[in-house]
C-alpha positions as CSV (number, residue, x, y, z in Angstrom):
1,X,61.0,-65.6,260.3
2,X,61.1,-67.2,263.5
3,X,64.0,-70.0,264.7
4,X,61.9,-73.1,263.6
5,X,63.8,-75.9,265.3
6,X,63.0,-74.3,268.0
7,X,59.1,-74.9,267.9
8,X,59.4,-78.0,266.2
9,X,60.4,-80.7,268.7
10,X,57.8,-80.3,270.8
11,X,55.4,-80.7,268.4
12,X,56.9,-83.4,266.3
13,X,57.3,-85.6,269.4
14,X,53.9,-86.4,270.2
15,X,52.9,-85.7,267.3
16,X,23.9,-72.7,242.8
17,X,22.7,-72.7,239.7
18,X,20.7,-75.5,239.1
19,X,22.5,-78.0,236.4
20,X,21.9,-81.6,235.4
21,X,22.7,-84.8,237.0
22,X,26.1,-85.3,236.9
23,X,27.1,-88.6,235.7
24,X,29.9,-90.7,234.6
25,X,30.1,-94.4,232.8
26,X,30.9,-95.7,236.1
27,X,29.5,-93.0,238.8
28,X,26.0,-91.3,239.1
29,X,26.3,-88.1,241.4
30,X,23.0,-86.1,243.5
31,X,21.7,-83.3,241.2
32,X,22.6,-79.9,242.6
33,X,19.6,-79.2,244.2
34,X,20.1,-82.2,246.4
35,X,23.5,-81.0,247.6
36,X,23.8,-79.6,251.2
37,X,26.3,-77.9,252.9
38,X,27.3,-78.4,256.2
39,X,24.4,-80.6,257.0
40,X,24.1,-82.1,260.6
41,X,24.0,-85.6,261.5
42,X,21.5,-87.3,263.2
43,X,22.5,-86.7,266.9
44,X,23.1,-82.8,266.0
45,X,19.8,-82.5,263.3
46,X,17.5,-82.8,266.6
47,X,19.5,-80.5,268.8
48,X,19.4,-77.4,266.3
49,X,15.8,-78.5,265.7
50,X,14.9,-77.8,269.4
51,X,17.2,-75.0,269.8
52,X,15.5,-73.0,266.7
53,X,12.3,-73.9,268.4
54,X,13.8,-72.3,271.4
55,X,14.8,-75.1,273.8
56,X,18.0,-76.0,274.6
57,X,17.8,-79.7,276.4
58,X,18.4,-81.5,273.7
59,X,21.8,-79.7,273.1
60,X,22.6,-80.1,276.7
61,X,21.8,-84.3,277.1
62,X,23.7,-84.4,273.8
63,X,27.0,-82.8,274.8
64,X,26.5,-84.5,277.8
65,X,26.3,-88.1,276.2
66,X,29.6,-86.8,274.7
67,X,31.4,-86.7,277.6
68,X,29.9,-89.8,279.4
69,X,31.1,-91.7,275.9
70,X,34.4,-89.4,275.7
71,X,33.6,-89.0,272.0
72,X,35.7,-86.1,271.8
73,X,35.3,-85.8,268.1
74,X,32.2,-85.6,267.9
75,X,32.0,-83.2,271.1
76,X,34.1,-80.7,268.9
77,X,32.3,-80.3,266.1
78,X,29.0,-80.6,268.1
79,X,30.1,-77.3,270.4
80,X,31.0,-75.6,267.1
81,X,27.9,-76.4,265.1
82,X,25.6,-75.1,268.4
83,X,27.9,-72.2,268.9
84,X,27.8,-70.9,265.4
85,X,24.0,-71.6,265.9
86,X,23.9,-69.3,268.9
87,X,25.7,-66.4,267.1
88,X,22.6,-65.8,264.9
89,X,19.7,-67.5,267.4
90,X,21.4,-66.5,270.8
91,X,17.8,-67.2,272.4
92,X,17.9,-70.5,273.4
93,X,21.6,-70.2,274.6
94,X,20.6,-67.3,277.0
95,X,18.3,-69.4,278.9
96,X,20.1,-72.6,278.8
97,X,23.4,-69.7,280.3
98,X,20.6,-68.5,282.9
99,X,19.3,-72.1,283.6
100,X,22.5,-73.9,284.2
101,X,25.2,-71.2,284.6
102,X,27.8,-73.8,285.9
103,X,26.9,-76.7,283.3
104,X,30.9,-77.3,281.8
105,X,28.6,-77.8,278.4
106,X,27.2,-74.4,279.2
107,X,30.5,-73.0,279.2
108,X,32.4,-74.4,276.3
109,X,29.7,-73.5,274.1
110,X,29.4,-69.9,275.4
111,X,33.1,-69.8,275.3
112,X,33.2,-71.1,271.6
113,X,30.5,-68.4,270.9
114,X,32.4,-65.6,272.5
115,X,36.0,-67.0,270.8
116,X,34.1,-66.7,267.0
117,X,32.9,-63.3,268.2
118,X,36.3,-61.9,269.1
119,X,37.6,-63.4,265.7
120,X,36.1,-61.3,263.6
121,X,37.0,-57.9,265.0
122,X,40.0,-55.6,264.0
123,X,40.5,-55.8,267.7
124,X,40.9,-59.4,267.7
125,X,43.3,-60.2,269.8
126,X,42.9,-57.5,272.4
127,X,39.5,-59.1,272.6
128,X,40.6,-62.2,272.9
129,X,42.5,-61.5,275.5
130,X,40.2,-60.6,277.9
131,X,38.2,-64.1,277.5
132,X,40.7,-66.2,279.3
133,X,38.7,-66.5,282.2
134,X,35.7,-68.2,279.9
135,X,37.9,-70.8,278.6
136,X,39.8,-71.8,282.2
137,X,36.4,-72.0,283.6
138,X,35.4,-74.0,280.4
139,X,38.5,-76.1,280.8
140,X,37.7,-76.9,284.8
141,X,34.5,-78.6,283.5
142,X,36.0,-81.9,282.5
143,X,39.5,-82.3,283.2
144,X,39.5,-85.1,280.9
145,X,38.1,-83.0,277.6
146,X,40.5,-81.8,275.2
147,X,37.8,-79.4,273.4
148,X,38.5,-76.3,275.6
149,X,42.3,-77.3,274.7
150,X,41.4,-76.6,271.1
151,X,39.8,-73.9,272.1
152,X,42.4,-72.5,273.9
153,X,44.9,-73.5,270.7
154,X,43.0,-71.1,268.7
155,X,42.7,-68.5,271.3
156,X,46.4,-68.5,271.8
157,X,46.7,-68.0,268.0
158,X,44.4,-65.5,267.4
159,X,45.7,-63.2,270.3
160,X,49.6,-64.0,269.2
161,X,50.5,-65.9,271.8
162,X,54.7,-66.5,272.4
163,X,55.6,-70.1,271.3
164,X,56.4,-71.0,274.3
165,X,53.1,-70.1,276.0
166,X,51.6,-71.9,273.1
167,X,53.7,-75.0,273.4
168,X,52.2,-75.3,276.7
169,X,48.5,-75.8,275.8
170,X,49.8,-78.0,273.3
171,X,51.2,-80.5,275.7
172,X,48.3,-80.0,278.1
173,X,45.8,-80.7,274.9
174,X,47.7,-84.0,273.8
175,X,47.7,-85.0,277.7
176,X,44.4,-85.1,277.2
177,X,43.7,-86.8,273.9
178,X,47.2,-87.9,272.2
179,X,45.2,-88.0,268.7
180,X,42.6,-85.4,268.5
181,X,41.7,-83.6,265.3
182,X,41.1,-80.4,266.4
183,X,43.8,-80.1,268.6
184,X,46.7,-81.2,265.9
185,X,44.4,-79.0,263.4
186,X,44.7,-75.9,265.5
187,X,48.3,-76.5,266.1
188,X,48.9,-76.7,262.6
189,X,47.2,-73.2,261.6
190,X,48.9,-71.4,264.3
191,X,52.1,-73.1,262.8
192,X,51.5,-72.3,259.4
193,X,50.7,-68.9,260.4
194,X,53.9,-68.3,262.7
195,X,56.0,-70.1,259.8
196,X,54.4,-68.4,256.7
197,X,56.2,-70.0,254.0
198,X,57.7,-72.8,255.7
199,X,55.5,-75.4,254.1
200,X,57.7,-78.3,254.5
201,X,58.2,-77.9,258.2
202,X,54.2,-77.8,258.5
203,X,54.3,-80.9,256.4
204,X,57.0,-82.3,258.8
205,X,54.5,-81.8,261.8
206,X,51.3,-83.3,260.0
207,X,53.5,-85.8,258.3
208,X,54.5,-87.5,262.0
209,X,51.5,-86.7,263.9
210,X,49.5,-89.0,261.1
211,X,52.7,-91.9,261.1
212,X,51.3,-91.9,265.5
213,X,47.6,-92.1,264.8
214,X,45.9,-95.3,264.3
215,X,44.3,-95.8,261.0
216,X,41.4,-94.7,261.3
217,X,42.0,-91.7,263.2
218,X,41.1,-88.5,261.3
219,X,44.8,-87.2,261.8
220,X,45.9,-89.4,259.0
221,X,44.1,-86.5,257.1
222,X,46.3,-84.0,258.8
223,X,48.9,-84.0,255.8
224,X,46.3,-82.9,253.4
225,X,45.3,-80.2,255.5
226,X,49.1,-78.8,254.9
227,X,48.8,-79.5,251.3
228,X,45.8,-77.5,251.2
229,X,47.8,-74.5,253.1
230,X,51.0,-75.1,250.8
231,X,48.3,-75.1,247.3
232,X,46.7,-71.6,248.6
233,X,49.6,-70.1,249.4
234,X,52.2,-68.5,247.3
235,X,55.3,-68.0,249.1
236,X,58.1,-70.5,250.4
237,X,60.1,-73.0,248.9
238,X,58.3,-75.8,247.1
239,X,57.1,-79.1,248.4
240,X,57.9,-82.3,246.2
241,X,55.4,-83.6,244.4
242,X,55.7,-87.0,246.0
243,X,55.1,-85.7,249.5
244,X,51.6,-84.2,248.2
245,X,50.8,-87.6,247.0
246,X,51.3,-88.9,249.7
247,X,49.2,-86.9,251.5
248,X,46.2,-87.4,249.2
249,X,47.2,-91.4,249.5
250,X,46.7,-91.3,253.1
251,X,43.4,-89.6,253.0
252,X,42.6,-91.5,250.7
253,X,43.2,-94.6,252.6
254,X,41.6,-92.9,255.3
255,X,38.4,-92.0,253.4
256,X,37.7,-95.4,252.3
257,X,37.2,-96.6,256.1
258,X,33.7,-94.6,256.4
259,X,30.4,-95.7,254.3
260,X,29.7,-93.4,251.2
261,X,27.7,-90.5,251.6
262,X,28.6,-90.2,255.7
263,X,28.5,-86.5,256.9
264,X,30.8,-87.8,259.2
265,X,33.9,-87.9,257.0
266,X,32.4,-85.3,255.0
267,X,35.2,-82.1,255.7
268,X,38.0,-84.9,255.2
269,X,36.7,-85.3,251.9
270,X,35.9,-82.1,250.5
271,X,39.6,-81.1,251.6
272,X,40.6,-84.2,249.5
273,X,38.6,-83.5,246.7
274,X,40.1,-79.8,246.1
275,X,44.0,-81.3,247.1
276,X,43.3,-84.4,244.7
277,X,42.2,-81.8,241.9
278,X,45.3,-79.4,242.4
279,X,47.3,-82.9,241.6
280,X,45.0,-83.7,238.4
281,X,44.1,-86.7,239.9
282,X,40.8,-86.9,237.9
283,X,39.9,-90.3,239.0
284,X,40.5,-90.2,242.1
285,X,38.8,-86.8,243.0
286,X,35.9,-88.4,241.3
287,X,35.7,-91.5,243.8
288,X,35.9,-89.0,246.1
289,X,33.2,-86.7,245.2
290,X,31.2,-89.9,244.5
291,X,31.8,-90.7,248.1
292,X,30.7,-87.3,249.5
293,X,27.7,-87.9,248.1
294,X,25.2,-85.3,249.0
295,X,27.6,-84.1,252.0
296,X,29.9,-80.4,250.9
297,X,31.5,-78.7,253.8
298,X,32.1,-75.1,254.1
299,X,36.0,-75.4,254.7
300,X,37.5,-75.3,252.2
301,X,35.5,-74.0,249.8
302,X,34.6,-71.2,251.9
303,X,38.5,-70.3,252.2
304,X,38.4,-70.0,248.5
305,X,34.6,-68.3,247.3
306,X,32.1,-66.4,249.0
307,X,29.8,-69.2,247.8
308,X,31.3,-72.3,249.0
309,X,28.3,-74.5,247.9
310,X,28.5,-73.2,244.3
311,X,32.4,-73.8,244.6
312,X,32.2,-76.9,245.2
313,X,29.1,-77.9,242.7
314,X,31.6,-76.3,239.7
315,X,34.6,-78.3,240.9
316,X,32.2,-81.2,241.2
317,X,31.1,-80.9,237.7
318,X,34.7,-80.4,236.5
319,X,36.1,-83.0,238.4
320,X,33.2,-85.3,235.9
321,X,33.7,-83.8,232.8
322,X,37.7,-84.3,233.4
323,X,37.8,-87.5,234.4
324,X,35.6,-89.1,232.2
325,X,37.4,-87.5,228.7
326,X,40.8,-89.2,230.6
327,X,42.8,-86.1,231.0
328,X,46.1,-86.5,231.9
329,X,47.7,-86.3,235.0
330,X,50.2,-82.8,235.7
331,X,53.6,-83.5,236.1
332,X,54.0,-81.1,239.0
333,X,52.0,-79.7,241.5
334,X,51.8,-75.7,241.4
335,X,50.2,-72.9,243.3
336,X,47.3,-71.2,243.3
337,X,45.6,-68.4,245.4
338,X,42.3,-68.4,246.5
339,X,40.8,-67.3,243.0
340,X,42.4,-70.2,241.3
341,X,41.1,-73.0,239.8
């Protein structure tokens, strides 16, 4: 295992089967067949609309709007949405590459495209390698976006990068945006991957990056994304129950900033849902799911079935069933792999 202390500092510093309705006394939940995953909201809806009809303006004025408004956020998960669009329906990207070949939207979203590529092969990080050049160039687009950042977080983690090379982006990312997601997400994961089994050092990272964000920033959700790493995993020492409260607490606190049934906040609460179950905290996981609405997420269910939709419909109905016969709350917090639960 690697010297942790010395990566820390610099991070820490800145840091379907159909079923009834489900119900409860209190709570009345979508049907299944109402439940969508990963559904787009209405900026994106009209952008994969036209691109599926095989025009790609609409993407194009809308990332743009995302840079003349600096909502990084949403620029992030807007690039990933139309990349992952473009690895099945590459049409409409090929023109929009051939129309506008230096449009910095052009690039991110090609470079996204060629990053989830690359991740899949057994050659992964030989082929991500060699695609350095497409995030630079994507990076030169807008000095002030930290998207190409992320991108070039998870590109550093996937072609296993040297700390210090990695510690670099990391500081040029948080130049750009002290507080975004994506970039204190990907920093995390390459963490918890270069730390396996240090669970409380990831937690130490998430832990003061959220203490730095303001309230309603969506890092306050960071810590749950290390509890959901610590939960899947089986190996390190173990984390205290009170710091995996804690985490949920924040979220929690988090989560009840956004309207109910938001696709916005959607990811944050499907993460808390599972973490809030893993603590038997019926109740709460139930406000939660109430709060999703008709909203699941791939991650994390995906991380945890081949059908994250059905996952997250059986944890649903659990979650109902549970809470409403009062079942009591675990003492401790365990483990579980992937096939748990």
């Amino acid at each position: 295992m690697v010297d942790t202390m010395a990566l820390l500092p610099p991070f820490v510093r800145t840091s379907r089967t159909a079923r009834t309705v489900a119900q409860h006394p209190a709570v009345v939940l979508p049907a299944d067949d109402e439940v969508l995953l990963d559904a787009p909201d209405d900026n994106l809806g009209p952008a994969l609309v036209a691109a599926g009809q095989g025009s790609w303006q609409t993407a194009s004025e809308l990332l743009t709007a995302t840079r003349a408004g600096a909502a990084w956020e949403n620029r992030d998960r807007y690039v990933v949405r139309l990349a992952s669009f473009a690895y099945s329906r590459p049409e409409w990207f090929l023109d929009w590459r051939k129309a506008a070949p230096h449009d910095p939207d052009q690039l991110l979203v090609g470079a996204q495209l060629a990053v989830a590529r690359a991740w899949e092969s057994p050659a992964r990080a030989e082929l991500l390698r060699e695609l350095s050049p497409l995030i630079t160039a994507a990076a030169r687009g807008d000095d002030r976006d930290p998207v190409p950042w992320r991108l070039a977080l998870d590109h550093a983690h996937g072609s296993n990068a040297g700390h210090k090379y990695f510690e670099e982006l990391w500081e040029a990312a948080i130049r750009r945006a002290p507080h975004h997601y994506g970039c204190h997400a990907a920093a995390l994961r390459y963490l918890a991957d270069s730390w396996h089994g240090s669970h409380r050092e990831c937690f130490d990272f998430a832990e003061t990056a959220a203490q730095d964000a303001p309230a309603d920033s969506l890092v306050q959700a960071l810590p749950t994304r290390a509890a959901f790493a610590y939960l899947t995993d089986g190996c390190g020492p173990e984390v205290p129950r009170e710091r995996l409260d804690a985490a949920a607490d924040r979220a929690i606190a988090l989560s009840a900033r956004f309207p109910a049934a938001d696709p916005w906040p959607a990811e944050m609460r499907n993460k808390l849902v599972y973490v809030l179950s893993r603590l038997d905290r019926w109740t709460d996981a139930l406000e939660q799911v109430r709060l999703i609405g008709p909203y699941a997420t791939s991650f994390p269910w995906d991380r945890l079935s081949d059908d994250p939709l059905g996952r997250f419909l059986e944890l649903r109905e659990e979650i109902r069933l549970r809470s409403a016969s009062g079942h009591p709350q675990r003492g401790h917090a365990g483990r579980a792999h992937s096939d748990d639960h």
